[in-house]
Every structure is written in C-alpha cells, then in structure tokens.
mmJSON file of the N, C-alpha and C atoms, coordinates in Angstrom:
{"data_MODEL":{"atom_site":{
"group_PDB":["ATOM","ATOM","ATOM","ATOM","ATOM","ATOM","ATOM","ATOM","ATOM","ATOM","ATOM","ATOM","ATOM","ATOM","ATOM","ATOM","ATOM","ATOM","ATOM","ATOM","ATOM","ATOM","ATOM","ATOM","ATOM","ATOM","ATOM","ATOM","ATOM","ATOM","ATOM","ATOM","ATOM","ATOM","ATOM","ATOM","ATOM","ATOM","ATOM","ATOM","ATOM","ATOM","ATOM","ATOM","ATOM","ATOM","ATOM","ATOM","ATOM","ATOM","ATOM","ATOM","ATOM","ATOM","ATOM","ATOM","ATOM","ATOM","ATOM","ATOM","ATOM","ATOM","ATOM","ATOM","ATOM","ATOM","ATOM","ATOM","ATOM","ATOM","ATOM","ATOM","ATOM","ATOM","ATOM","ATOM","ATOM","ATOM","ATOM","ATOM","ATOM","ATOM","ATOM","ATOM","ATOM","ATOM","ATOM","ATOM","ATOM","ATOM","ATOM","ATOM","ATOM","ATOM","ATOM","ATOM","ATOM","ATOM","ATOM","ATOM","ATOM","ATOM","ATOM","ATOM","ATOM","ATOM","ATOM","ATOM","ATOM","ATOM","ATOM","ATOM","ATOM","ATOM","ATOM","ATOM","ATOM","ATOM","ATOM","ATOM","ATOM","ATOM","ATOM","ATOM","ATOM","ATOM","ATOM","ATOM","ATOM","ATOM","ATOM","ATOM","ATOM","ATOM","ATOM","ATOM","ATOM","ATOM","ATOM","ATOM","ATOM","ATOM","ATOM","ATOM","ATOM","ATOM","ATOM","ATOM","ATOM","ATOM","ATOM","ATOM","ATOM","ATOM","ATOM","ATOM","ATOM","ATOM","ATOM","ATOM","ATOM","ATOM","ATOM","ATOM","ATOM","ATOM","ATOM","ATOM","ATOM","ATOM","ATOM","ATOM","ATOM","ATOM","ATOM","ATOM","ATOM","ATOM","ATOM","ATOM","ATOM","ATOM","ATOM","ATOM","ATOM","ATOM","ATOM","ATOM","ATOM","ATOM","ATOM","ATOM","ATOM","ATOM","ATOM","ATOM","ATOM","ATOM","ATOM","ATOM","ATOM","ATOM","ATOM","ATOM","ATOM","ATOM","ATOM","ATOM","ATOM","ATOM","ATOM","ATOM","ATOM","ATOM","ATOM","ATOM","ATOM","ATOM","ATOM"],
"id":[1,2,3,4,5,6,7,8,9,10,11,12,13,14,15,16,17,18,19,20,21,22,23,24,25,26,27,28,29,30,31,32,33,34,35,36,37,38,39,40,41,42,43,44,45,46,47,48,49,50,51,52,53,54,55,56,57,58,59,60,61,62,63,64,65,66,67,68,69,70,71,72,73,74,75,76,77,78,79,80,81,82,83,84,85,86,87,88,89,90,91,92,93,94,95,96,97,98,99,100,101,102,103,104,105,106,107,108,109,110,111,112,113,114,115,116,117,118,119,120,121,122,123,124,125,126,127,128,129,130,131,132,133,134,135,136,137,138,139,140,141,142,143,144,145,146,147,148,149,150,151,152,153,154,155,156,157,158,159,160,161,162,163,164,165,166,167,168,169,170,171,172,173,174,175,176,177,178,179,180,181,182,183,184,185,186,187,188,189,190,191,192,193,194,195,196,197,198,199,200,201,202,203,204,205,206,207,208,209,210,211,212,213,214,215,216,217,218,219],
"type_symbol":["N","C","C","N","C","C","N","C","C","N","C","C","N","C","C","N","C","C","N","C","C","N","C","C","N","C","C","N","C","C","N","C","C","N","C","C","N","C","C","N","C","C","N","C","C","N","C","C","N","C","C","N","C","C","N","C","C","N","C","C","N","C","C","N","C","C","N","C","C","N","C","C","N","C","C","N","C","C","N","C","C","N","C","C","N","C","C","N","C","C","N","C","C","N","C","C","N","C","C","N","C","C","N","C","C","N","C","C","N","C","C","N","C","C","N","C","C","N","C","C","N","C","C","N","C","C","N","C","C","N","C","C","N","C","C","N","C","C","N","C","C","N","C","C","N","C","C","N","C","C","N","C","C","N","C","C","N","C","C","N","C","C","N","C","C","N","C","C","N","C","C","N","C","C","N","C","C","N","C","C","N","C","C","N","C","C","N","C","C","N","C","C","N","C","C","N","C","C","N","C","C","N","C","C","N","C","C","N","C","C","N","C","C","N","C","C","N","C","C"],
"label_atom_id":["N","CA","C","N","CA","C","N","CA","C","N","CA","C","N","CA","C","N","CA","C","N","CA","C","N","CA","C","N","CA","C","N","CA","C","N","CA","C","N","CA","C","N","CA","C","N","CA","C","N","CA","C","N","CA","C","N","CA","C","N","CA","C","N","CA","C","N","CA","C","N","CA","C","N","CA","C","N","CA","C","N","CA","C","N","CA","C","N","CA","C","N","CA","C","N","CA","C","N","CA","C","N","CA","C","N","CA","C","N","CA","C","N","CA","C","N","CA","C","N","CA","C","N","CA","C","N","CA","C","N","CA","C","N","CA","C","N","CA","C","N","CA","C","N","CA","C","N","CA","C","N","CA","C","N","CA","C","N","CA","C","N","CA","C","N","CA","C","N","CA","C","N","CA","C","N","CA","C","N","CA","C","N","CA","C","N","CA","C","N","CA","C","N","CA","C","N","CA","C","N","CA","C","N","CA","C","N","CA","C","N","CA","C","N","CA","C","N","CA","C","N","CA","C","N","CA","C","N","CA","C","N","CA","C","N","CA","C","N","CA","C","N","CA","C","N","CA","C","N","CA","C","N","CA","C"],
"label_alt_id":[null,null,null,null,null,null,null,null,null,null,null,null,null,null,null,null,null,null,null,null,null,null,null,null,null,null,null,null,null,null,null,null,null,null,null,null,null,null,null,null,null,null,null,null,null,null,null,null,null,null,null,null,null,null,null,null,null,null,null,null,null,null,null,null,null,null,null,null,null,null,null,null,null,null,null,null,null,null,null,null,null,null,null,null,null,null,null,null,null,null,null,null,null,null,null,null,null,null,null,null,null,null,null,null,null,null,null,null,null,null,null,null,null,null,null,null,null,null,null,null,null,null,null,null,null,null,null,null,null,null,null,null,null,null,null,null,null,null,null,null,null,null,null,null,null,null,null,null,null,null,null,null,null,null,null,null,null,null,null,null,null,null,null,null,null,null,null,null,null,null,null,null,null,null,null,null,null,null,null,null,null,null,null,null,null,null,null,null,null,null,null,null,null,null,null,null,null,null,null,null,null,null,null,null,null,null,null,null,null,null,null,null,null,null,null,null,null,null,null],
"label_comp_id":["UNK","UNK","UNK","UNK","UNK","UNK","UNK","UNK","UNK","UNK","UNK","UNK","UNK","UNK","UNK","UNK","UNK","UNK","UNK","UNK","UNK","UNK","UNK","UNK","UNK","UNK","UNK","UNK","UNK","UNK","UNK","UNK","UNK","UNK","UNK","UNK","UNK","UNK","UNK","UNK","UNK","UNK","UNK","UNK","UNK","UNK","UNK","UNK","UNK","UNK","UNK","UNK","UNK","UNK","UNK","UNK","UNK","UNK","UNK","UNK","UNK","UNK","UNK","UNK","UNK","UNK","UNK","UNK","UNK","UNK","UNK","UNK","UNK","UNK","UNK","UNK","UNK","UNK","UNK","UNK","UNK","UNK","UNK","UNK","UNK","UNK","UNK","UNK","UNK","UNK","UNK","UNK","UNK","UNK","UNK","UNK","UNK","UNK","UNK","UNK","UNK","UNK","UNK","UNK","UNK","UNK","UNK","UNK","UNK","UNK","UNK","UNK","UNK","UNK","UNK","UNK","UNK","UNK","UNK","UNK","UNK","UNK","UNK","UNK","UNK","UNK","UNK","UNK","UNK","UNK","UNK","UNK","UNK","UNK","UNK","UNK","UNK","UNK","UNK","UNK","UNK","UNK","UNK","UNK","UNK","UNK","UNK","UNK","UNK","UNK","UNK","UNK","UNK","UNK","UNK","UNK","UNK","UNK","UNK","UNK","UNK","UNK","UNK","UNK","UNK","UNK","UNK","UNK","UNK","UNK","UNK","UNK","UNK","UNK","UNK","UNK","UNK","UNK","UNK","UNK","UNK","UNK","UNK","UNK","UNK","UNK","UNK","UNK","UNK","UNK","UNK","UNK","UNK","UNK","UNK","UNK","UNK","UNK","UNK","UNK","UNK","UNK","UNK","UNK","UNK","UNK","UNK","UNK","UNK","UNK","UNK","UNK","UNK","UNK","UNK","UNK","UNK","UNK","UNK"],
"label_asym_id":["A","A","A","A","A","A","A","A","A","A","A","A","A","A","A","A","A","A","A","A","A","A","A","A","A","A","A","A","A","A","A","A","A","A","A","A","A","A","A","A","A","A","A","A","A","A","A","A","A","A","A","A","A","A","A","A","A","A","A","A","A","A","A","A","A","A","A","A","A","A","A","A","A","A","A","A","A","A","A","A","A","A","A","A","A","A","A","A","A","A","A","A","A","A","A","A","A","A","A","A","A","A","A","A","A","A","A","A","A","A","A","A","A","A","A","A","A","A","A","A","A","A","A","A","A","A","A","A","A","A","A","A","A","A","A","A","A","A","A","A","A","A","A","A","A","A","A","A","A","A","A","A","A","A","A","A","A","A","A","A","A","A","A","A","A","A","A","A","A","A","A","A","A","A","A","A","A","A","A","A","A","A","A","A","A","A","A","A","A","A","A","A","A","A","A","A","A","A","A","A","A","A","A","A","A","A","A","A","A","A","A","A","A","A","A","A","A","A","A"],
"label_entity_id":["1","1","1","1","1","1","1","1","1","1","1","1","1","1","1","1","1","1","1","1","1","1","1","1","1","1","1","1","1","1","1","1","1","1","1","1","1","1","1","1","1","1","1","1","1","1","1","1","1","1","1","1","1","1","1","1","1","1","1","1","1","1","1","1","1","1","1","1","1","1","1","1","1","1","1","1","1","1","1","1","1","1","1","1","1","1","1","1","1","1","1","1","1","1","1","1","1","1","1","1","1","1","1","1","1","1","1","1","1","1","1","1","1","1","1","1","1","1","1","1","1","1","1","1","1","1","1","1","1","1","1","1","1","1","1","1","1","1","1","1","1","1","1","1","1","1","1","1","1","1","1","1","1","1","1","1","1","1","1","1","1","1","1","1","1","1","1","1","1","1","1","1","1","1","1","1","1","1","1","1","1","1","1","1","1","1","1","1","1","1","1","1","1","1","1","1","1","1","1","1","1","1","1","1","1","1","1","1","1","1","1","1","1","1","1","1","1","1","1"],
"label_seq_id":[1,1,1,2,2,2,3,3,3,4,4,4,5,5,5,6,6,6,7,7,7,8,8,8,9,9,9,10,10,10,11,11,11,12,12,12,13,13,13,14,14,14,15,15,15,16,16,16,17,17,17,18,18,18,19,19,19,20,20,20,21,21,21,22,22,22,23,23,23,24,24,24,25,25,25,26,26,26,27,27,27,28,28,28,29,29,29,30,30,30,31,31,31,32,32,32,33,33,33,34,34,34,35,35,35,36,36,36,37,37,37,38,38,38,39,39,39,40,40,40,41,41,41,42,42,42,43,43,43,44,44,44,45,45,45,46,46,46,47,47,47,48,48,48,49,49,49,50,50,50,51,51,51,52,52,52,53,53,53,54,54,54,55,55,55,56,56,56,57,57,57,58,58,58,59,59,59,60,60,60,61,61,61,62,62,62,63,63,63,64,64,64,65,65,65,66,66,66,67,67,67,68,68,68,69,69,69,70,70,70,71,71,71,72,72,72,73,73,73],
"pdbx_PDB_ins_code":[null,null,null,null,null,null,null,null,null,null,null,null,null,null,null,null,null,null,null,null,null,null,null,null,null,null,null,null,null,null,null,null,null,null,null,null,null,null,null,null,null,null,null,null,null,null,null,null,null,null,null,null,null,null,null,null,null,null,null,null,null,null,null,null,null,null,null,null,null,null,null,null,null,null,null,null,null,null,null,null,null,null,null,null,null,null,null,null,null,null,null,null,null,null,null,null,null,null,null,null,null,null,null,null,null,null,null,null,null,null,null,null,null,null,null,null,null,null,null,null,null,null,null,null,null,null,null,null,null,null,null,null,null,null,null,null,null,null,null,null,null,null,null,null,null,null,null,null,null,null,null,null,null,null,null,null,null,null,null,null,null,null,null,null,null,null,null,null,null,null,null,null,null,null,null,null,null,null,null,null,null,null,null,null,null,null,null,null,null,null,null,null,null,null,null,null,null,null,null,null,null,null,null,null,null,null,null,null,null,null,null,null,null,null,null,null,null,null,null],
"Cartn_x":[0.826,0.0,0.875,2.024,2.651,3.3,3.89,5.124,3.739,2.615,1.341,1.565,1.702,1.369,3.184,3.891,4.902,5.094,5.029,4.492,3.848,2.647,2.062,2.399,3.616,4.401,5.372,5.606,6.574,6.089,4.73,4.257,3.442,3.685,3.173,1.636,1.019,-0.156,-0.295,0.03,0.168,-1.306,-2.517,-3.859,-3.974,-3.776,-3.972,-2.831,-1.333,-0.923,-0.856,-1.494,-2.076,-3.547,-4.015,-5.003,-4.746,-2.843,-3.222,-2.393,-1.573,-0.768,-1.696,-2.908,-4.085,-4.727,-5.285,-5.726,-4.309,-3.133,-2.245,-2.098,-2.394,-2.291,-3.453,-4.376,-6.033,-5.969,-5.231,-4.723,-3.491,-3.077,-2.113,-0.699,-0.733,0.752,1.435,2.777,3.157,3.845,4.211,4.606,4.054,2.632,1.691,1.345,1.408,1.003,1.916,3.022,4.22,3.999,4.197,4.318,3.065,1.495,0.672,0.473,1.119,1.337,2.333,3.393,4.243,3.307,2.986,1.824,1.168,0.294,-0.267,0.231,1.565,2.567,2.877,3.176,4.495,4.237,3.231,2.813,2.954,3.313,2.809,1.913,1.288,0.136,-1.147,-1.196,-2.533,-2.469,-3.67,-3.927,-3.153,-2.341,-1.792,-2.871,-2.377,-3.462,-2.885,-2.02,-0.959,-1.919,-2.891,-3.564,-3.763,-4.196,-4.521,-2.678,-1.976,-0.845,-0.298,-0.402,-0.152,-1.17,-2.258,-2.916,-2.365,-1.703,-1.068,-0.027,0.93,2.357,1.983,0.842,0.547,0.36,-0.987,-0.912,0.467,1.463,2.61,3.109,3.384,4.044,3.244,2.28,1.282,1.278,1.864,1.948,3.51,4.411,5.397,6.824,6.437,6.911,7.964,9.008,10.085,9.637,9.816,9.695,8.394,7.141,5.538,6.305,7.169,6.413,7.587,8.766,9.714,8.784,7.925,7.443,5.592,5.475,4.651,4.689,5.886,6.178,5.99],
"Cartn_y":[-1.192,0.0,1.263,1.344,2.86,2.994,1.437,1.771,2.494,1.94,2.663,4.07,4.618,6.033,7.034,6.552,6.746,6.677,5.886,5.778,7.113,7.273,8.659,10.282,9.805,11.118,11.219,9.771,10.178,10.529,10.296,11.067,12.056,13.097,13.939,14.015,12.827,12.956,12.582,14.123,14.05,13.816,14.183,13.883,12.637,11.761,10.303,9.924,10.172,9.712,10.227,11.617,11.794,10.604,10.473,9.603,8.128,7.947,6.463,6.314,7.511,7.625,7.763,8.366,8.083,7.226,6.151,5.738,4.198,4.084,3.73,3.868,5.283,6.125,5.498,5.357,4.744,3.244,2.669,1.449,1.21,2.258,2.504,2.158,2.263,2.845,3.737,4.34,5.488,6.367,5.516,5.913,6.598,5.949,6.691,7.993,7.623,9.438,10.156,9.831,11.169,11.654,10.635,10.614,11.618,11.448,12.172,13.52,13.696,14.422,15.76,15.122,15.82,16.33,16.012,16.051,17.763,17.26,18.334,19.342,19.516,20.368,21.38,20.57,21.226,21.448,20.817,20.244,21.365,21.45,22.765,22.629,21.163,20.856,20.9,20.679,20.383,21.711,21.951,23.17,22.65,23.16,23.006,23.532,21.865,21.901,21.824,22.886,22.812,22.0,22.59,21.599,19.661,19.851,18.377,17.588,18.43,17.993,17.416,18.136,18.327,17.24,16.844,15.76,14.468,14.298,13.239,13.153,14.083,13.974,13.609,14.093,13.661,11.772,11.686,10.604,9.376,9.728,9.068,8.687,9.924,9.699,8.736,8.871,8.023,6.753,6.123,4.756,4.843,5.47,5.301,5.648,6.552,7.196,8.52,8.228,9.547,11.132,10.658,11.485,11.977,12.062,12.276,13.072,12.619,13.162,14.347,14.595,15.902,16.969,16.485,17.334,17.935,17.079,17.816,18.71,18.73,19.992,21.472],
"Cartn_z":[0.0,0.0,0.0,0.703,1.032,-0.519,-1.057,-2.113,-3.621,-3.431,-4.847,-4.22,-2.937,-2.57,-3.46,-2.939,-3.125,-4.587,-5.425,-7.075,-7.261,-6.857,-7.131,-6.867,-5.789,-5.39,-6.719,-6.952,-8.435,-9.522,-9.914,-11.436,-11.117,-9.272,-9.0,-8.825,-8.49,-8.072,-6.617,-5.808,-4.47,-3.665,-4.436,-3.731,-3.652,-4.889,-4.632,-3.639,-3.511,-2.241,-0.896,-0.727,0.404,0.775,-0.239,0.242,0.733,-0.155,0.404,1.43,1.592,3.056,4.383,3.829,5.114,5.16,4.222,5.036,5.501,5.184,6.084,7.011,7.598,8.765,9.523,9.208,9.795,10.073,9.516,9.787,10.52,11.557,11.909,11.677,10.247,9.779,10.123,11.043,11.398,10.234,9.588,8.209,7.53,7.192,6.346,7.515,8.526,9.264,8.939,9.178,8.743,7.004,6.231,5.173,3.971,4.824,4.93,5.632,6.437,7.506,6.335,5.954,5.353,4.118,3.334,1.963,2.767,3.301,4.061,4.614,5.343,5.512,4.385,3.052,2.448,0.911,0.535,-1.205,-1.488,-2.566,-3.557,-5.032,-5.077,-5.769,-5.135,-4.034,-3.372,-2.222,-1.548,-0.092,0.544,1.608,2.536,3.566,4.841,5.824,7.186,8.029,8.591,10.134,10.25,11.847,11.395,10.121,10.193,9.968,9.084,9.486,10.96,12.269,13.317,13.636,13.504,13.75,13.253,12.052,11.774,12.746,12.512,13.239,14.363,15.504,16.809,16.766,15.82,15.657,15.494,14.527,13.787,15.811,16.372,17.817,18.543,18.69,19.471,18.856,18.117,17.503,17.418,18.084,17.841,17.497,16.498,15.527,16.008,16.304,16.876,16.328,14.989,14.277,14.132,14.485,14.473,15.829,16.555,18.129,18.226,17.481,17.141,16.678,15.369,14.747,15.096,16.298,16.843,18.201,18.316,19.529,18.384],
"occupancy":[1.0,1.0,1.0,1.0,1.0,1.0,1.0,1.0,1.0,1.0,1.0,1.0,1.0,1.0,1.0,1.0,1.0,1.0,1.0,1.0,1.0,1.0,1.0,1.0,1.0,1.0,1.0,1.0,1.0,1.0,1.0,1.0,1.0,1.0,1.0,1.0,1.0,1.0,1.0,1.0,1.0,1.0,1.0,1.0,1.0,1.0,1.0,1.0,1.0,1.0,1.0,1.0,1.0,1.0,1.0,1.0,1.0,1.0,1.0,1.0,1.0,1.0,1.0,1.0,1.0,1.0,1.0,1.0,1.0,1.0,1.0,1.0,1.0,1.0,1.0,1.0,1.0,1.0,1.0,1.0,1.0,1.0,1.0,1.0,1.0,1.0,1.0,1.0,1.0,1.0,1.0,1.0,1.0,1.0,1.0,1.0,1.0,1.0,1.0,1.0,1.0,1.0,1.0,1.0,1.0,1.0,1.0,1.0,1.0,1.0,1.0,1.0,1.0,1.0,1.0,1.0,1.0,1.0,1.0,1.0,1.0,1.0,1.0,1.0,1.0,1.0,1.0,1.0,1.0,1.0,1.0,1.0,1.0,1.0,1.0,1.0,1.0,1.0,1.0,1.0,1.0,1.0,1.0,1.0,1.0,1.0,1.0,1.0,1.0,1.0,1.0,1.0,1.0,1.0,1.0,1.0,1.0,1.0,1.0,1.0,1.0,1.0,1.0,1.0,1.0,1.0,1.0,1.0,1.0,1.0,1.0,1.0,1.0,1.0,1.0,1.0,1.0,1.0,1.0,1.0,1.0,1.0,1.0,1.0,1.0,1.0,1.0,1.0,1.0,1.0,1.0,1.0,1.0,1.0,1.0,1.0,1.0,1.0,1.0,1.0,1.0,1.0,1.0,1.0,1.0,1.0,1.0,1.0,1.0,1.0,1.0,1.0,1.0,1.0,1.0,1.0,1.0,1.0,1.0],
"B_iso_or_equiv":[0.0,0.0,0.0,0.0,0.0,0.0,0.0,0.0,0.0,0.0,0.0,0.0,0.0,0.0,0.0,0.0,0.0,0.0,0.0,0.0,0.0,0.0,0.0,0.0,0.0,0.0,0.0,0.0,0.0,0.0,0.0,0.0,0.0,0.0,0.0,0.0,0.0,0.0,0.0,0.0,0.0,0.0,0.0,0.0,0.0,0.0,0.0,0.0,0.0,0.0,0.0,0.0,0.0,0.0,0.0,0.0,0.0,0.0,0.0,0.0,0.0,0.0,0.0,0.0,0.0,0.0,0.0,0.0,0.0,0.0,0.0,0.0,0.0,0.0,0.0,0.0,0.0,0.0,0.0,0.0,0.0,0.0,0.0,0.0,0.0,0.0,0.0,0.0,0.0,0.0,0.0,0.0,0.0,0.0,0.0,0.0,0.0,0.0,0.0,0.0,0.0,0.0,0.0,0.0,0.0,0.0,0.0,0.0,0.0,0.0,0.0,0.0,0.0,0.0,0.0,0.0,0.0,0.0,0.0,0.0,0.0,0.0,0.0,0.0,0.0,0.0,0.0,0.0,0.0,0.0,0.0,0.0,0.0,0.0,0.0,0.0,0.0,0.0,0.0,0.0,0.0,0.0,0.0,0.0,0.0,0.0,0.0,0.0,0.0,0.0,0.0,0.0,0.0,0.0,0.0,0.0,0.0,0.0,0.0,0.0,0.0,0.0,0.0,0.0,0.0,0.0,0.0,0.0,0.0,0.0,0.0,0.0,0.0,0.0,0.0,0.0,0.0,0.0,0.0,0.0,0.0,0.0,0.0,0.0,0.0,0.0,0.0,0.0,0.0,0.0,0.0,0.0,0.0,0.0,0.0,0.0,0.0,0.0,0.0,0.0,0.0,0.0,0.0,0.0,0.0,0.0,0.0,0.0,0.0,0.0,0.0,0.0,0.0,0.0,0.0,0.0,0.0,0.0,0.0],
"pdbx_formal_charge":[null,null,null,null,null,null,null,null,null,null,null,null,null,null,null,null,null,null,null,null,null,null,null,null,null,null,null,null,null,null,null,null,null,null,null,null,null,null,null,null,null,null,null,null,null,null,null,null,null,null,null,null,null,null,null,null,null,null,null,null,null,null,null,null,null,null,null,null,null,null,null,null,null,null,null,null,null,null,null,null,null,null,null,null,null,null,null,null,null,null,null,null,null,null,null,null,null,null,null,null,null,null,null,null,null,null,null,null,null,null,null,null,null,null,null,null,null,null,null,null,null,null,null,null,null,null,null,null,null,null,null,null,null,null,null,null,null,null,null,null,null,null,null,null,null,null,null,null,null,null,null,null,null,null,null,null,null,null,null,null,null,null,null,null,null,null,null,null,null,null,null,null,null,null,null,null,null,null,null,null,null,null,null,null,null,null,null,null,null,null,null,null,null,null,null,null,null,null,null,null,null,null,null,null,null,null,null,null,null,null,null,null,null,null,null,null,null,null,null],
"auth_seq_id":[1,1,1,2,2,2,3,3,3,4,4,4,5,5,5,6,6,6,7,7,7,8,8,8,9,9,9,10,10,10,11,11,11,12,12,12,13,13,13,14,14,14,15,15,15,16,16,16,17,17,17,18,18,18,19,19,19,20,20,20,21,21,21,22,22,22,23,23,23,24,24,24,25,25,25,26,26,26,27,27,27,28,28,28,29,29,29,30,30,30,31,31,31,32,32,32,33,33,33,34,34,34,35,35,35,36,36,36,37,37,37,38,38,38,39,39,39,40,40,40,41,41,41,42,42,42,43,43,43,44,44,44,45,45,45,46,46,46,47,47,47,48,48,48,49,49,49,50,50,50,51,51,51,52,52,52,53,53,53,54,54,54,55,55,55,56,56,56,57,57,57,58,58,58,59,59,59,60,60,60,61,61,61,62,62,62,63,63,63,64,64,64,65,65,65,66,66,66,67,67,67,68,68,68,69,69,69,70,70,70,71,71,71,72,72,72,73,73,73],
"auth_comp_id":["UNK","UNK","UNK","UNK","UNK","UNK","UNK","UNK","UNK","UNK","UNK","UNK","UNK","UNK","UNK","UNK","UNK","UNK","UNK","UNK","UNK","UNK","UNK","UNK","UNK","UNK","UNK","UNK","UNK","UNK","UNK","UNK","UNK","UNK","UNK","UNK","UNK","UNK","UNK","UNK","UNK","UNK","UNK","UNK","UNK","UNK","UNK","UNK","UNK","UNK","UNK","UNK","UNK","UNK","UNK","UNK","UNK","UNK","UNK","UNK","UNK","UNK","UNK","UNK","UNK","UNK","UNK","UNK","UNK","UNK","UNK","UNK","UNK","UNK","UNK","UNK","UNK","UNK","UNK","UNK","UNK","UNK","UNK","UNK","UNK","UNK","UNK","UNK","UNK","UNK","UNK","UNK","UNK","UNK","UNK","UNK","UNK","UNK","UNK","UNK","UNK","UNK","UNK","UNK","UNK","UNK","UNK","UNK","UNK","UNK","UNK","UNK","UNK","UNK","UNK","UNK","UNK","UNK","UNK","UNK","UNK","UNK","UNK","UNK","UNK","UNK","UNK","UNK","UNK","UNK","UNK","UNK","UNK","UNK","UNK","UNK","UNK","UNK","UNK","UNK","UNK","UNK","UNK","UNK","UNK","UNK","UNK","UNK","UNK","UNK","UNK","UNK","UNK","UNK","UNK","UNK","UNK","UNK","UNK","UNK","UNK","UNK","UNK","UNK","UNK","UNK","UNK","UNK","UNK","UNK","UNK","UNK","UNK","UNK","UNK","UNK","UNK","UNK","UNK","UNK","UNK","UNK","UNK","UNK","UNK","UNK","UNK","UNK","UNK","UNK","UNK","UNK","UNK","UNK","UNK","UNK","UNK","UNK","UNK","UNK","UNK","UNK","UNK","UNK","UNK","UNK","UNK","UNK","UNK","UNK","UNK","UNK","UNK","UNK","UNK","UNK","UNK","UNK","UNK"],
"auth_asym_id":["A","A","A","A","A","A","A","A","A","A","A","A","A","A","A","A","A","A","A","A","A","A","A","A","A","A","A","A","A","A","A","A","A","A","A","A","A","A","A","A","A","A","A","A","A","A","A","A","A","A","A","A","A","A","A","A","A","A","A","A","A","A","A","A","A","A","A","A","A","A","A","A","A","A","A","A","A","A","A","A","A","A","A","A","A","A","A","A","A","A","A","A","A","A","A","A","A","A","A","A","A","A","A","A","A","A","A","A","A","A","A","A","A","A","A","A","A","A","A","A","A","A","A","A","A","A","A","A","A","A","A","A","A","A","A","A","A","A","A","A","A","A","A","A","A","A","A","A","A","A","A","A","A","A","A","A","A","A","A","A","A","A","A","A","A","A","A","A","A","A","A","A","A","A","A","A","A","A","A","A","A","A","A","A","A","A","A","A","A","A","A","A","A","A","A","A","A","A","A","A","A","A","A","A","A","A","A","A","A","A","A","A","A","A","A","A","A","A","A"],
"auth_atom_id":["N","CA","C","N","CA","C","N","CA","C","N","CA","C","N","CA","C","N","CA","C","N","CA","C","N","CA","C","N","CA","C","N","CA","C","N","CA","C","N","CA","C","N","CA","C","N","CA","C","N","CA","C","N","CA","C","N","CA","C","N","CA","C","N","CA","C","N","CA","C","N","CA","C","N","CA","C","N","CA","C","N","CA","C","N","CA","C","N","CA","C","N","CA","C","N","CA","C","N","CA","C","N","CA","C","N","CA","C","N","CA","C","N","CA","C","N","CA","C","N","CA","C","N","CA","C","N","CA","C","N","CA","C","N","CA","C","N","CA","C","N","CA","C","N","CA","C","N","CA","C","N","CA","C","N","CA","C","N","CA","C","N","CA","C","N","CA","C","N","CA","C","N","CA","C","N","CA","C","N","CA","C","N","CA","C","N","CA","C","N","CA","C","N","CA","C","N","CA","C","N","CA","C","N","CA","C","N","CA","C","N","CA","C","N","CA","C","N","CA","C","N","CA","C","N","CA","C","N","CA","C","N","CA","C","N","CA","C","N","CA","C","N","CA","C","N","CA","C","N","CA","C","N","CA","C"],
"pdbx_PDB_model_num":[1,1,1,1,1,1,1,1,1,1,1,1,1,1,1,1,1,1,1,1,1,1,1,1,1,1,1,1,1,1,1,1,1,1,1,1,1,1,1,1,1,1,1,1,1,1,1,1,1,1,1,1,1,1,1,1,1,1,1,1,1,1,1,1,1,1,1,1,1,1,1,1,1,1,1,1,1,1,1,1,1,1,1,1,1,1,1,1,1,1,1,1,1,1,1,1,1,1,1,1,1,1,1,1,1,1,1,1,1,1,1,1,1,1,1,1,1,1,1,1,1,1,1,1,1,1,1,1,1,1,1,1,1,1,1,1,1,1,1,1,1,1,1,1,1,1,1,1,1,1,1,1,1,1,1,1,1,1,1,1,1,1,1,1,1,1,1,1,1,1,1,1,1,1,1,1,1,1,1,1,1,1,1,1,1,1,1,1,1,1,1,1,1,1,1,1,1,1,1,1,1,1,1,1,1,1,1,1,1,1,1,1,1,1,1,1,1,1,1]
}}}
C-alpha cells in the first residue's frame, strides 16, 4: 500500500498519495502518518493543511513514531 502512494508522489499525483498515506495512517501505519502528515505540511500541488498535518504527526508519535512526536512539539 505505502510503495502505490509513493508511485504517485513520483508522477506527482500528491492527492492520490495523500489519500493512500491516510488511510495507512487509519490502519495505523506510522509511516503513512508522517508521510501524509508531510503532503499536508508542504505540497505545492494540493492546499496546505498545517492543523490536520499536526494531527497526523501527533498521531505518527502516538503509535510510535520519533519522528511524528519531534514534529509535533
């Protein structure tokens, strides 16, 4: 599931892999939270959604994730 999301970051269709980095994330992937998390942060194809970002990254920490729980201070 993450490596189709990641595919779509490469022919630049960041909505379809924001979508499949979430629902990774919903299946508690910490990966897909950061990885989604970042999408939402930073894209410059799609809105940037800096709270729901911060909701992933919280999430990514709460399953684990070092890096979810740096980037949500």
């Amino acid at each position: 599931m993450i490596s189709d999301a990641y595919a779509e970051v490469e022919k630049g269709n960041h909505q379809k892999a924001r979508e499949i980095f979430s629902k990774a994330c919903e299946n508690k992937n910490s990966d897909g939270c950061i990885r989604a998390a970042f999408i939402h942060n930073t894209s410059k194809k799609i809105p940037i959604d800096k709270v729901k970002a911060q909701e992933l990254f919280k999430k990514a920490c709460t399953l684990g994730n070092s890096l979810g729980c740096e980037m949500n201070k």
